[in-house]
N, C-alpha and C positions, 0 to 999 in steps of 0.2 A: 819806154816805161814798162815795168814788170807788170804782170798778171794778178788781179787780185788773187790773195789767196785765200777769202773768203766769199763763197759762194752757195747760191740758192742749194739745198738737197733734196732728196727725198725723204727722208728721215721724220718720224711720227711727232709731230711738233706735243701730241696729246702724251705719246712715253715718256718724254722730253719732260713734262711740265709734273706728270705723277709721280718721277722720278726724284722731285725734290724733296730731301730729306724732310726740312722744318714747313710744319703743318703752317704757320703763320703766312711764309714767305711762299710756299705752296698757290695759299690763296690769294693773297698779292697777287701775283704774275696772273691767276688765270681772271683776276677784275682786269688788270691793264691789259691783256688779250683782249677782253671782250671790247673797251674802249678802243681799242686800235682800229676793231676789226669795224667799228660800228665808223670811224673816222675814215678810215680806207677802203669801206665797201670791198674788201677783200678779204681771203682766210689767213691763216696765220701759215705761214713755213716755215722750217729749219735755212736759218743759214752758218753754215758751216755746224761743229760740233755744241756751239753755246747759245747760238742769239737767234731769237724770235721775230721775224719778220713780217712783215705788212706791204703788199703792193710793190709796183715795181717803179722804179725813175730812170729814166735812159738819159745817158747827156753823150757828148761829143767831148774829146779833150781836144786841145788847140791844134795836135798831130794829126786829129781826121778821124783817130780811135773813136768806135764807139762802148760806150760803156753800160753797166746795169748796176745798181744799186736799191735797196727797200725804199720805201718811200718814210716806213718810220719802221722801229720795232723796241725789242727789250731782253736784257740780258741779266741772269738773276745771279750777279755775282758774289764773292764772298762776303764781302767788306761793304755791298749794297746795290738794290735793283740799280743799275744800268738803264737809261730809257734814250732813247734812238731819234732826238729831236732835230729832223736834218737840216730845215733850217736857220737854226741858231737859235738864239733867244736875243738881238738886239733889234728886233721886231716886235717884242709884244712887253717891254721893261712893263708895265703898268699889271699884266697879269703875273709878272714873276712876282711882282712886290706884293700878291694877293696870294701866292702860292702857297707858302709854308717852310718848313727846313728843308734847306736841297743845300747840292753845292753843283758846279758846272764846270765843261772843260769841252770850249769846241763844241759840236752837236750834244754834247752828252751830259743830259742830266741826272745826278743821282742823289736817290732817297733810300733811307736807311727802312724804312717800311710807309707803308700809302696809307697809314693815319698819320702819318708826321706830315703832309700836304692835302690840300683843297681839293678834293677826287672831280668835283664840275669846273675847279679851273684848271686842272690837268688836261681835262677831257677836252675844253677850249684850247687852249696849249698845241695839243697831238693837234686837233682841227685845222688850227689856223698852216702849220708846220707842214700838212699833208697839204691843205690849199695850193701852199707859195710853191712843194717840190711839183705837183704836179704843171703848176705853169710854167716852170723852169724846166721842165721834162724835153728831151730834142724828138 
């Protein structure tokens, strides 16, 4: 199996986040920071050039490989925040249906801005998602 090609950096997650053009989406990303950070008991990092990450998850692939991944994070992309829900959402259907407008694909939920969704059922959301990856963590 290849190498991820995205990985943790050094990279000023704070230049990162100033760096966003539109003031709106600016402050978006730094509310869902601070919910992360408060879900993950960890800071936020760069992973790779675009996404904001939260904690770490180790697992094992079935070859022996071990692996590293965030435990959640978020990426502010063109067309819509990006958010880094790793363990899925057929775990918590009952909170999605209280959520607001999103759409999903795989881990990833995206909102076109965080008054279009339920910011305490988000924050439940990220929680529950950080719970499940860190029990599945090897």
């Amino acid at each position: 199996m290849a190498e991820l090609k995205t990985k943790r950096t050094a990279a000023s997650v704070a230049a990162f986040l100033n760096g966003i053009a539109d003031p709106a989406r600016r402050r978006d990303c730094r509310a869902i920071r601070v919910m992360m950070e408060r879900a993950t008991r960890s800071k936020a990092a760069m992973w790779g050039p675009s996404i904001v990450g939260f904690g770490i998850y180790r697992y094992e692939l079935p070859n022996g490989r071990l692996g590293e991944w965030m435990l959640t994070g978020f990426s502010p992309r063109k067309q819509a925040l990006t958010l880094y829900i790793m363990a899925g959402f057929g775990f918590d259907k009952d909170l999605m249906r209280q959520l607001g407008t999103y759409k999903t694909a795989k881990a990833c939920l995206y909102i076109r801005q965080l008054e279009d969704v339920d910011t305490a059922v988000l924050q439940r959301l990220i929680q529950n998602s950080v719970k499940r990856m860190k029990a599945r963590s090897a």
